[in-house]
VEXDREN-2710 file (C-alpha; in Angstrom, 1 decimal):
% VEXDREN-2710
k/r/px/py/pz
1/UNK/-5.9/30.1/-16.5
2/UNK/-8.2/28.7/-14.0
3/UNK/-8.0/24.9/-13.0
4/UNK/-11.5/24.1/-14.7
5/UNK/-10.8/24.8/-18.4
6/UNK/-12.8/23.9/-21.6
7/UNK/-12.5/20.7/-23.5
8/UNK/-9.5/20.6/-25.7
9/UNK/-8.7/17.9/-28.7
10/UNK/-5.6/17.5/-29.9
11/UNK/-4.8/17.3/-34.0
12/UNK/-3.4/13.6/-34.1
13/UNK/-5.0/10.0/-35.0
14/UNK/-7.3/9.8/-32.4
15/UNK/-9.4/12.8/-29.9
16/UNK/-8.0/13.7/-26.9
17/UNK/-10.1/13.8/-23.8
18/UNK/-9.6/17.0/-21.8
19/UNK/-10.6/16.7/-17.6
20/UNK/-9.9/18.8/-14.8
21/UNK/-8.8/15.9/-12.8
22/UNK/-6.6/12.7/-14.1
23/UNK/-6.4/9.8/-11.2
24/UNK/-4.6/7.0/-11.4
25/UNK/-5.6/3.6/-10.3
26/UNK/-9.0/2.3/-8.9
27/UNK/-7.7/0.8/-5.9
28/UNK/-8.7/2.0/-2.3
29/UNK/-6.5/5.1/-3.0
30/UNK/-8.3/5.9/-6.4
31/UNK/-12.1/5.0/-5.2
32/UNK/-11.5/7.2/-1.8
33/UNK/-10.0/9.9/-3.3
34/UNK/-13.0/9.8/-6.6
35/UNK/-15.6/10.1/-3.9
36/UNK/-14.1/12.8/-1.5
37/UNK/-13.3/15.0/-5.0
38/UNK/-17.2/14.4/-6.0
39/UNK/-18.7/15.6/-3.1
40/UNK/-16.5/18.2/-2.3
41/UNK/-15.8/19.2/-5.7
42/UNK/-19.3/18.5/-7.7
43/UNK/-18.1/20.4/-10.5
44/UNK/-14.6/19.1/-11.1
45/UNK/-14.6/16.9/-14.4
46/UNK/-12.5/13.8/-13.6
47/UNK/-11.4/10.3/-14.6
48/UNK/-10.1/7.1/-12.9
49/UNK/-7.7/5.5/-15.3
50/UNK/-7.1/1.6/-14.1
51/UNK/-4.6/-0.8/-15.7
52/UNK/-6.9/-4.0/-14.4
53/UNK/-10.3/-5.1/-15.7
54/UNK/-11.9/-4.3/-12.3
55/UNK/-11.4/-2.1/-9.5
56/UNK/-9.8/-3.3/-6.3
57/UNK/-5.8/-2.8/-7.0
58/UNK/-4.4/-5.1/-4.5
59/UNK/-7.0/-6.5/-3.7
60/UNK/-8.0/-7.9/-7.1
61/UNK/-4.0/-8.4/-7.6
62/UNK/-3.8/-10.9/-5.0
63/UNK/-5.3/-13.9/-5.5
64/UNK/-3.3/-16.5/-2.9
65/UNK/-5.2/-18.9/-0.6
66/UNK/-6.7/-16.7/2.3
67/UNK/-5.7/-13.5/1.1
68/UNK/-7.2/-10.9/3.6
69/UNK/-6.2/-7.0/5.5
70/UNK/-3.7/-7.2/8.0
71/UNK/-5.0/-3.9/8.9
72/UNK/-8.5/-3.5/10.9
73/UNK/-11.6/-2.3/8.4
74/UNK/-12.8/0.1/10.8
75/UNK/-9.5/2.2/9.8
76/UNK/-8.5/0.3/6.8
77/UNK/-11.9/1.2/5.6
78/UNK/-13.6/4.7/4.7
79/UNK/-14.4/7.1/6.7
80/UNK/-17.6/7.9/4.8
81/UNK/-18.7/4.6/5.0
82/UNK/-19.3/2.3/8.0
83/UNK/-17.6/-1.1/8.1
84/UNK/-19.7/-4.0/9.5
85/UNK/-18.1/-7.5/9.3
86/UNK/-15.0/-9.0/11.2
87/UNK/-12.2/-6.4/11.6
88/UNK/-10.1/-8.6/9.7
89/UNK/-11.6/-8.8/6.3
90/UNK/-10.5/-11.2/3.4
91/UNK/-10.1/-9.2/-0.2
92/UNK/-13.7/-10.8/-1.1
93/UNK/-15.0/-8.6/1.5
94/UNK/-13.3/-5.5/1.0
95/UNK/-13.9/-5.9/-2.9
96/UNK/-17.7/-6.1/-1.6
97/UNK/-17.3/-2.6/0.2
98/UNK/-15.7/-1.1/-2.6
99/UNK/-18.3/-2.1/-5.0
100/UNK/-20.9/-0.5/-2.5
101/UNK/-18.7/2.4/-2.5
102/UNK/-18.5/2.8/-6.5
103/UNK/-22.0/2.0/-6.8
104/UNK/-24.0/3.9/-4.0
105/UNK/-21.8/7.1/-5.4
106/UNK/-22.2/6.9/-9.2
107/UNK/-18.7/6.8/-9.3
108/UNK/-18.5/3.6/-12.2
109/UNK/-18.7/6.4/-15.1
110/UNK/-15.8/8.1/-14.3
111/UNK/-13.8/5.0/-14.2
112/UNK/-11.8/3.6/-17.8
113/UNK/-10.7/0.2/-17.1
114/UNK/-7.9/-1.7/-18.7
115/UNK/-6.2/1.5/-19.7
116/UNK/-2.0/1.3/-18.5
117/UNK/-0.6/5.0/-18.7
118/UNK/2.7/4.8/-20.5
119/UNK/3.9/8.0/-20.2
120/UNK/2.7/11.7/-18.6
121/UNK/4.4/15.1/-19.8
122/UNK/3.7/18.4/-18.4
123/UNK/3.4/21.3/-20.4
124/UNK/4.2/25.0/-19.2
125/UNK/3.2/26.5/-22.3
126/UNK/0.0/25.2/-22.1
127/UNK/-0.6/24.2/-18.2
128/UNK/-1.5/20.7/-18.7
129/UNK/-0.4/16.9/-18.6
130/UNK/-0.7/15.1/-21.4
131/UNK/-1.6/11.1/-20.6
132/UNK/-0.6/8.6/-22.9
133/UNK/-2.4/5.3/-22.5
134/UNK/-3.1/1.8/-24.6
135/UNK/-6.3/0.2/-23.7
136/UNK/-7.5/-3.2/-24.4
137/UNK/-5.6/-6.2/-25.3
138/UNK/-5.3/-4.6/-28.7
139/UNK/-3.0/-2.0/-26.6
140/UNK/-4.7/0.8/-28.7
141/UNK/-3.5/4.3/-27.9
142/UNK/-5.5/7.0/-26.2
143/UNK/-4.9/10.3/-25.0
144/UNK/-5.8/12.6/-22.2
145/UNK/-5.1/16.0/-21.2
146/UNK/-5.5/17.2/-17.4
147/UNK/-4.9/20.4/-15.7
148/UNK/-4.0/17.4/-12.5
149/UNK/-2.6/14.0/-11.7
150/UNK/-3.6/12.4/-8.6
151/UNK/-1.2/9.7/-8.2
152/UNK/-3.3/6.8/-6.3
153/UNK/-1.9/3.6/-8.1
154/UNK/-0.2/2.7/-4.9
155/UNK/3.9/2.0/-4.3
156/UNK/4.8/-1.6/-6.0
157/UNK/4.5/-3.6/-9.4
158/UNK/1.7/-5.3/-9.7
159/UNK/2.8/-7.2/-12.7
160/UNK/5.6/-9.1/-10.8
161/UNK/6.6/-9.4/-7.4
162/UNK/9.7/-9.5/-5.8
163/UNK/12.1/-12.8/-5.7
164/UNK/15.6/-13.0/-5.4
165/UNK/18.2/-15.0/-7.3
166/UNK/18.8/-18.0/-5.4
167/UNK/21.4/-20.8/-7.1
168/UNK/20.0/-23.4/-8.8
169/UNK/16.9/-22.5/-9.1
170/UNK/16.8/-24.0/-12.6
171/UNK/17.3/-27.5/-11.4
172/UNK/14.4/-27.3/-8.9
173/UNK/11.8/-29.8/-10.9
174/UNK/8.9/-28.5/-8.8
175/UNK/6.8/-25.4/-9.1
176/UNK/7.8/-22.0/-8.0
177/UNK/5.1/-19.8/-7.4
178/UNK/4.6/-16.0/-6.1
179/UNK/2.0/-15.1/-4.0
180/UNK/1.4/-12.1/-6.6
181/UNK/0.8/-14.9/-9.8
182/UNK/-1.4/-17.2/-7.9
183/UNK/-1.7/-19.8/-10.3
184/UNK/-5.8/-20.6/-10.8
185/UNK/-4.5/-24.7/-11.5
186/UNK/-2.5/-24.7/-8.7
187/UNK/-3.4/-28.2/-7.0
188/UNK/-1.9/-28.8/-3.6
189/UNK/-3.4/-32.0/-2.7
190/UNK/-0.2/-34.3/-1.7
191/UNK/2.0/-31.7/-2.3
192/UNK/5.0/-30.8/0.5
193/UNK/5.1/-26.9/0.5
194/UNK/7.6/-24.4/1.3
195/UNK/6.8/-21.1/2.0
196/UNK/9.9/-18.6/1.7
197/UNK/8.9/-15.5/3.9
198/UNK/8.0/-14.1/7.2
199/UNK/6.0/-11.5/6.8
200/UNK/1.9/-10.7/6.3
201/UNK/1.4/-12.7/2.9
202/UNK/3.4/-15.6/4.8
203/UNK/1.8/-15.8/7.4
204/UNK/-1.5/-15.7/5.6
205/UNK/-0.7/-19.1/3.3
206/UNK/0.3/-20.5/6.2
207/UNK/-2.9/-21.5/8.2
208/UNK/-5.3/-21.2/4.5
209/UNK/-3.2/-24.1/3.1
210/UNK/-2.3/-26.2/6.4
211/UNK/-4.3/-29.3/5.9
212/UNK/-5.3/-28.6/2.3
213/UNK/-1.3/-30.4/1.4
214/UNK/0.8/-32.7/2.7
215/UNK/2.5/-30.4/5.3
216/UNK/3.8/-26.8/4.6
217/UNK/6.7/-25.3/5.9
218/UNK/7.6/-21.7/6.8
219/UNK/11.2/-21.3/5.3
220/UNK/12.4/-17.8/6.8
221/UNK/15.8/-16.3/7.3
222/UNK/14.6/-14.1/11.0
223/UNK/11.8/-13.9/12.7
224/UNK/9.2/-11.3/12.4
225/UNK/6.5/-9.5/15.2
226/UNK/3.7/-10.5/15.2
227/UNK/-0.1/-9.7/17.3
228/UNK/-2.5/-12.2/18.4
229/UNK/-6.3/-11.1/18.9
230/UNK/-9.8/-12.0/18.0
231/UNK/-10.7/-11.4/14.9
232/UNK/-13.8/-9.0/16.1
233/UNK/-14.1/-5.9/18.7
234/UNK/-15.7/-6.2/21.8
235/UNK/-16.9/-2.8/21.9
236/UNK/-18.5/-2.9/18.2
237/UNK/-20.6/-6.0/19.0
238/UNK/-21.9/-4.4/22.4
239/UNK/-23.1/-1.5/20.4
240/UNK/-25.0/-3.8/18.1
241/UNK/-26.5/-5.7/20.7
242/UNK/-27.5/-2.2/22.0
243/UNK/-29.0/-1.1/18.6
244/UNK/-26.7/2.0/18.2
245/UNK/-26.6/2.9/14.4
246/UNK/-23.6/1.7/12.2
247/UNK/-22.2/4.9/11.5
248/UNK/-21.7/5.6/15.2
249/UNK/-20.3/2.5/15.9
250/UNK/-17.8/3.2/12.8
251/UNK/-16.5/6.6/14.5
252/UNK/-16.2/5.0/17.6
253/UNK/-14.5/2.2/16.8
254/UNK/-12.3/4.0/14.5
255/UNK/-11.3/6.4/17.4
256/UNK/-10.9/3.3/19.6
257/UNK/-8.8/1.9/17.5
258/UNK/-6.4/5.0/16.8
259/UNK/-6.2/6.0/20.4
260/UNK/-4.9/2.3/21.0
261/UNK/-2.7/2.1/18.1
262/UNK/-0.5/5.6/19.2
263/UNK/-0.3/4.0/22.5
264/UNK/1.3/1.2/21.4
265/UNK/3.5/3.1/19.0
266/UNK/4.8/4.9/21.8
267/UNK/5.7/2.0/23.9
268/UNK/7.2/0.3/21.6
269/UNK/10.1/3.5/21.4
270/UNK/9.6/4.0/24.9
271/UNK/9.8/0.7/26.2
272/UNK/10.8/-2.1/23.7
273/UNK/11.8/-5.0/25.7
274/UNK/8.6/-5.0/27.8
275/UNK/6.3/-5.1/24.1
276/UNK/8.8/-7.7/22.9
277/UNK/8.1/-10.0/25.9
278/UNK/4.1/-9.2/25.5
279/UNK/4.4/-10.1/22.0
280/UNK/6.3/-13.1/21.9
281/UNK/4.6/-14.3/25.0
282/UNK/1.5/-14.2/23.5
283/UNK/3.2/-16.9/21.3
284/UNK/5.0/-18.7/23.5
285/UNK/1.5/-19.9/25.6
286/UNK/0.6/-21.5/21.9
287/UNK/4.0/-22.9/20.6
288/UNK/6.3/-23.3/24.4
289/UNK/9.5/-21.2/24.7
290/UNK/11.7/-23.1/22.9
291/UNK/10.3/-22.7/19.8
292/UNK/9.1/-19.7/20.0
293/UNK/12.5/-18.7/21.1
294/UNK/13.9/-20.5/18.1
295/UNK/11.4/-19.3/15.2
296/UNK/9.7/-16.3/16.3
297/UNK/12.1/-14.0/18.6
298/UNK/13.2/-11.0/16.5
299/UNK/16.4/-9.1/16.9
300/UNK/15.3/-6.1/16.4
301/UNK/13.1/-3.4/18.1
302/UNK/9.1/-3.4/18.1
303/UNK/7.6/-1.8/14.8
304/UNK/11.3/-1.2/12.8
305/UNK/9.0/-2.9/10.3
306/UNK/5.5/-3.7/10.2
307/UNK/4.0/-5.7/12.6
308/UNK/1.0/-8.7/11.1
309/UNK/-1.8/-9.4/12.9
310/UNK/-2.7/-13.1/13.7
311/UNK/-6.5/-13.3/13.6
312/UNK/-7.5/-16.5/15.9
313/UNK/-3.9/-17.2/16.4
314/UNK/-4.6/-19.2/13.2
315/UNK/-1.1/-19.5/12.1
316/UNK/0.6/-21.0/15.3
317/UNK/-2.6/-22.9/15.7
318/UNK/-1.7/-24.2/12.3
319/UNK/1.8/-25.0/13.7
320/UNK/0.4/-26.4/17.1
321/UNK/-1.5/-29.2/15.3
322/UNK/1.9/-30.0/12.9
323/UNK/0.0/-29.3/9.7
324/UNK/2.3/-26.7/9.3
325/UNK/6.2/-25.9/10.4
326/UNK/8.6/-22.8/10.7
327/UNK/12.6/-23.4/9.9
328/UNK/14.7/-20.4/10.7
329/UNK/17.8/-20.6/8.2
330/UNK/19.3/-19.4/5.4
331/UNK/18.4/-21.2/1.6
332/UNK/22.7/-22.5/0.1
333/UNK/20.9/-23.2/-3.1
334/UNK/17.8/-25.2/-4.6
335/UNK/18.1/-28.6/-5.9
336/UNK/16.1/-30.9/-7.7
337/UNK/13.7/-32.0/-5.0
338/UNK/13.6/-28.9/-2.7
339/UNK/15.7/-26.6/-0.7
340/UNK/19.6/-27.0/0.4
341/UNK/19.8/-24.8/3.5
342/UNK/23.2/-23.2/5.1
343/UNK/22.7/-25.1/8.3
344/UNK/23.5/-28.5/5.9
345/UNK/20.1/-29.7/6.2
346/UNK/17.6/-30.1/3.4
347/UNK/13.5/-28.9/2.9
348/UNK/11.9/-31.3/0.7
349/UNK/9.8/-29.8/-1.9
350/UNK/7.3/-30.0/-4.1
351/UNK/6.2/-26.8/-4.4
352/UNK/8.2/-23.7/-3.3
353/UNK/6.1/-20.3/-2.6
354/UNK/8.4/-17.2/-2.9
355/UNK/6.8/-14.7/-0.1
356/UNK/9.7/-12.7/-0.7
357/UNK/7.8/-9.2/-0.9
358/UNK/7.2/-6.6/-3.4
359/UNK/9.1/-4.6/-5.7
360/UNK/8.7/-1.0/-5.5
361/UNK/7.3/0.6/-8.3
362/UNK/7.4/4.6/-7.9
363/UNK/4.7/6.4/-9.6
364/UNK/3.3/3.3/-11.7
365/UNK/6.2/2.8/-14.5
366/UNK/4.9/6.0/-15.9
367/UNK/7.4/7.8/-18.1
368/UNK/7.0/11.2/-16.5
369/UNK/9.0/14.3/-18.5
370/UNK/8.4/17.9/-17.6
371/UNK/8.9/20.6/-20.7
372/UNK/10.4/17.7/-22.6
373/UNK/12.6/16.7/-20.2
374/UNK/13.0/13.1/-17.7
375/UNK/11.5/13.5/-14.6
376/UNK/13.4/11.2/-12.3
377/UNK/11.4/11.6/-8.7
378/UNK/14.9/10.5/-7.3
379/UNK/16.4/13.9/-7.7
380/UNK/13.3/15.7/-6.3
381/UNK/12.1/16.9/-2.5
382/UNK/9.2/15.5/-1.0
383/UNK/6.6/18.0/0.4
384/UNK/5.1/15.8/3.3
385/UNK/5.1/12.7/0.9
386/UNK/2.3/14.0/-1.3
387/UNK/3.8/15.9/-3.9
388/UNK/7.3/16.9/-4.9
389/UNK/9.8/19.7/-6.1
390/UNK/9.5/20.9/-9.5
391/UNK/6.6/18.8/-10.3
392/UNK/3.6/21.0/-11.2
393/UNK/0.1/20.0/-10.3
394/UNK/0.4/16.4/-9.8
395/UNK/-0.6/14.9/-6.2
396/UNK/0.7/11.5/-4.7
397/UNK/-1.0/9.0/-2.2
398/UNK/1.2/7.2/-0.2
399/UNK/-0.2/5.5/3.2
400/UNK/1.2/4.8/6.5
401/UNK/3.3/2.1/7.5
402/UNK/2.0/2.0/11.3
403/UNK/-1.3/2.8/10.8
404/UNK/-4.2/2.1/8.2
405/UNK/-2.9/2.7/4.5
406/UNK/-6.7/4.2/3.9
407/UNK/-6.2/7.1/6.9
408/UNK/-3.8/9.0/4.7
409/UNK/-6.2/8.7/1.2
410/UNK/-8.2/10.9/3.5
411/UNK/-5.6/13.2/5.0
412/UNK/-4.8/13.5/1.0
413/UNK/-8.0/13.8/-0.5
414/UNK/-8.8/16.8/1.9
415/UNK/-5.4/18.5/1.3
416/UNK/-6.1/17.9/-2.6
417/UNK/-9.4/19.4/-2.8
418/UNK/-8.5/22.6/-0.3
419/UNK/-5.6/23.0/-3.0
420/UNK/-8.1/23.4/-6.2
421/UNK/-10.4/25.5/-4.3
422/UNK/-7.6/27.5/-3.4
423/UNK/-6.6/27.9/-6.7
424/UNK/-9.6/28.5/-8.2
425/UNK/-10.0/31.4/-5.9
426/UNK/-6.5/32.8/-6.7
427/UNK/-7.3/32.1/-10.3
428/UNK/-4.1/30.4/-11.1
429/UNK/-3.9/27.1/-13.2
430/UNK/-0.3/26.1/-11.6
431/UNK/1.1/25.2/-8.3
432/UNK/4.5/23.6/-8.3
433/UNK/5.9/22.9/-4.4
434/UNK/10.0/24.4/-4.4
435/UNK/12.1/25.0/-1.7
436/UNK/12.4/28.2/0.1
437/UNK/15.0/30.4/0.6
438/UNK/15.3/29.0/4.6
439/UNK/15.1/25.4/3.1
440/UNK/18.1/25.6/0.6
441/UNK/20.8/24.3/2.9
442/UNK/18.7/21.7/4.5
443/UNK/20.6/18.8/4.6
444/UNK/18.9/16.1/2.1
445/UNK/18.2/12.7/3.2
446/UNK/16.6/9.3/1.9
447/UNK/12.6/9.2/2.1
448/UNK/12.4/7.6/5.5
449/UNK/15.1/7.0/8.0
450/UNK/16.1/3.2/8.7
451/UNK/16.3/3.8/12.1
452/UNK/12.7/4.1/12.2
453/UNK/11.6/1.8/10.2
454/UNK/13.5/-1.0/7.2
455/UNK/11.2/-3.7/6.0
456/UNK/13.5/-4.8/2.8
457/UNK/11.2/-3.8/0.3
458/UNK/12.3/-0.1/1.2
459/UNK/16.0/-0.6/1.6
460/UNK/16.4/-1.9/-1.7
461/UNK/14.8/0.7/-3.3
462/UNK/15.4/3.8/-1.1
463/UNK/17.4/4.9/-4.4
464/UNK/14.5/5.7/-6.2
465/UNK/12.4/7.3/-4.2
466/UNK/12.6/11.2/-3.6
467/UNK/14.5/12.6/-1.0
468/UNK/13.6/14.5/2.3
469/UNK/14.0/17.1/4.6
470/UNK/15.3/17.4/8.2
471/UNK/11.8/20.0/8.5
472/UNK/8.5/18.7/8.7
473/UNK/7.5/20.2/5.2
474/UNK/9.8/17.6/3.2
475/UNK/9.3/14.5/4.8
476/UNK/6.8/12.1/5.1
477/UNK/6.2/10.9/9.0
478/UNK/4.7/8.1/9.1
479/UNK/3.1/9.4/12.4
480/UNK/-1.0/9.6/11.5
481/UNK/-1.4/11.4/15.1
482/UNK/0.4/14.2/14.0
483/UNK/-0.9/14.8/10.3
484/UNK/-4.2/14.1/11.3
485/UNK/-3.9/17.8/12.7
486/UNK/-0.5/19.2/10.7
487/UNK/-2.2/18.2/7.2
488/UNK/-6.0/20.0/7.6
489/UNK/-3.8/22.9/9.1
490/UNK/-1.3/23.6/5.8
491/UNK/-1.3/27.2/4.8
492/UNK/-1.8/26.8/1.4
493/UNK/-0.3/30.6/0.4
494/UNK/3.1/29.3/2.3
495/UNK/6.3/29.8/0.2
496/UNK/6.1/26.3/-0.5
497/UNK/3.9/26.5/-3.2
498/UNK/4.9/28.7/-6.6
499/UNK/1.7/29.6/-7.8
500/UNK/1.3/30.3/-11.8
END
């Protein structure tokens, strides 16, 4: 069977729609991945099947006061398409370059909005997933069959973020509010704020609401890293000013940028203590040592977990002028007017803001079986983070932690479409990764190690995510400057892949 097969319908209520592709989500996975598959791939019928009314995924998710990338745009963004505004773009901008994206490449017609997969069963009698979806508010059912799954909705719930149990939150008489359910009536005017968090989204509220309330507070239990920096490039607005063409600028910015980004990775294993002083001095000429010793001195090593940019210095400014305010302690409980802390002291409160992360959501929810039996993704091998042992013809996008989420889509996109040519050549409608004979007493471990890298959004959920190797096959790096050149160099007729 080859992987472009006829239109099938399925005797039931309702037609089922037959494609050669099936991707999920519309976010900057989804639309990447849709355009690299239609130029590469012209023939290739495909849909994008997105829970939301729009496309955008996190970006139309997140809705909090200065909600913007803390990820440049020159590597955030495509590679197909040249970014030209501030490195640091707010999720009305990147929503913009979507659109353009989408639009410019006809891709709109292959996109179903408001349909939320409910479950996804593969077949081996037939070679094909079958997709069940509801649609609408109505929630009416709809089925698709696909000869492949490309798994682009991204890692976390975007129904409901993460916020622990504190005590007492019951008695609190205020609002709580996560960053992920931005209320549209939400009227700060007055209104003492406390921000629970230290990470990106944080430190994002921050300096967007400082000013707008009475005074906000950052609430956090340890400090985090963060980099200070104008929020443009140097080298991109020479280039303007000497008239070279966008998509130059792009490619040379984007190299820039990478070249940069390695080095820094490096020193921060090679020589932590000398980043940590750069980075927290960079602070400490905005805030003094004493606070900054206080409120933003990690104890941990450089890039163990993700380090935020500050565009402008915006949120120390923020704390400079007293608008704003950091308190580095632990929360007892919550009480009627704010926040009891361990330290015995007490946050008044009038609104609380839980910053408190995401919670992981592997492979969208989706109630995956294969031949009639549960697919738990826990009890499968990864094969370099995109797809997975046992699990035939389905493809997964999952971005780098160090670098750009958007450099992977591509790494991805071009494995995904060599794959389907391949098999189209081999004339085979099947390819399911399994371990080789070499590989079967490889120690197993969890999907990334915390020595590397353990923001708590991974640690708590490290049980459901598949497992992985001690060889470079069954893990999942995190280290673009090696897949850049490991990915586009996969033998694709390696033992690896079972071919069917």
């Amino acid at each position: 069977m080859n992987v472009i097969a006829p239109i099938r319908e399925a005797a039931s209520s309702h037609a089922t729609e037959h494609v050669d592709m099936l991707i999920v989500g519309a976010g900057i996975s989804g639309v990447g991945s849709a355009y690299q598959l239609a130029k590469r791939l012209p023939d290739t019928r495909f849909l994008i099947l997105e829970s939301q009314d729009s496309f955008g995924g996190t970006w139309r998710t997140h809705r909090y006061p200065g909600i913007r990338s803390d990820s440049d745009l020159h590597t955030f963004g495509y590679s197909f398409k040249p970014w030209v505004g501030p490195p640091i773009a707010s999720a009305e901008e990147i929503l913009k370059y979507m659109g353009e994206v989408i639009e410019d490449n006809d891709l709109g017609r292959h996109i179903r909005y408001g349909h939320r997969i409910v479950s996804a069963s593969w077949s081996s009698a037939t070679n094909l997933w079958t997709v069940h979806a509801v649609k609408g508010k109505t929630e009416e059912p709809v089925t698709f069959t696909a000869n492949f799954l490309w798994m682009c909705q991204g890692y976390y719930r975007h129904s409901k973020g993460y916020t622990p149990e504190w005590p007492d939150m019951a008695k609190f008489k205020g609002r709580i509010v996560h960053p992920q359910a931005w209320p549209a009536d939400l009227d700060l005017t007055d209104k003492r704020v406390v921000v629970i968090g230290s990470g990106a989204t944080a430190a994002t509220i921050l300096p967007s609401i400082a000013g707008k309330c009475a005074h906000v507070t950052m609430l956090q239990r340890s400090p985090t890293y963060f980099r200070i920096g104008r929020n443009a490039i140097e080298l991109a607005e020479e280039l303007r000013r000497l008239q070279i063409k966008e998509e130059w600028i792009h490619e040379i910015v984007r190299r820039k940028i990478l070249f940069e980004q390695d080095w820094f990775t490096k020193r921060c294993i090679s020589e932590p203590e000398q980043v940590k002083d750069e980075l927290i001095g960079q602070i400490s000429a905005i805030l003094g040592p004493d606070y900054t010793a206080k409120h933003f001195t990690p104890s941990y090593r450089p890039w163990r977990q993700r380090i935020a940019f500050v565009p402008d210095a915006d949120l120390f400014e923020g704390i400079k002028s007293g608008k704003a305010s950091v308190v580095t302690d632990e929360i007892e409980r919550f009480t009627e007017t704010g926040i009891k802390l361990k330290s015995g002291g007490e946050l008044p409160a009038d609104i609380i803001v839980t910053a408190t992360g995401f919670d992981l959501c592997v492979l969208g929810d989706i109630a995956f079986a294969i031949d009639g039996k549960p697919l738990d993704f826990a009890e499968t091998v990864t094969y370099r983070g995109m797809m997975f042992t046992g699990v035939p013809n389905l493809a997964w996008v999952f971005g780098y932690f160090r670098a750009s989420w958007t450099l992977r889509t591509d790494l991805v996109a071009d494995f995904v479409c060599r794959l389907l040519a391949h098999m189209k050549e081999k004339g085979v409608g099947k390819v399911t990764p399994a371990l080789r004979p070499e590989d079967h007493n490889m120690p197993l471990l969890p999907w990334i190690d915390p020595e590397n890298f353990n923001p708590g959004y991974m640690m708590r959920n490290m049980h459901l995510l598949p497992k992985r190797g001690d060889k470079p096959e069954w893990q999942h790096s995190q280290d673009y400057w090696a897949e850049k050149d490991q990915i586009p160099a996969i033998d694709l007729d390696d033992p690896a892949f079972v071919y069917g």
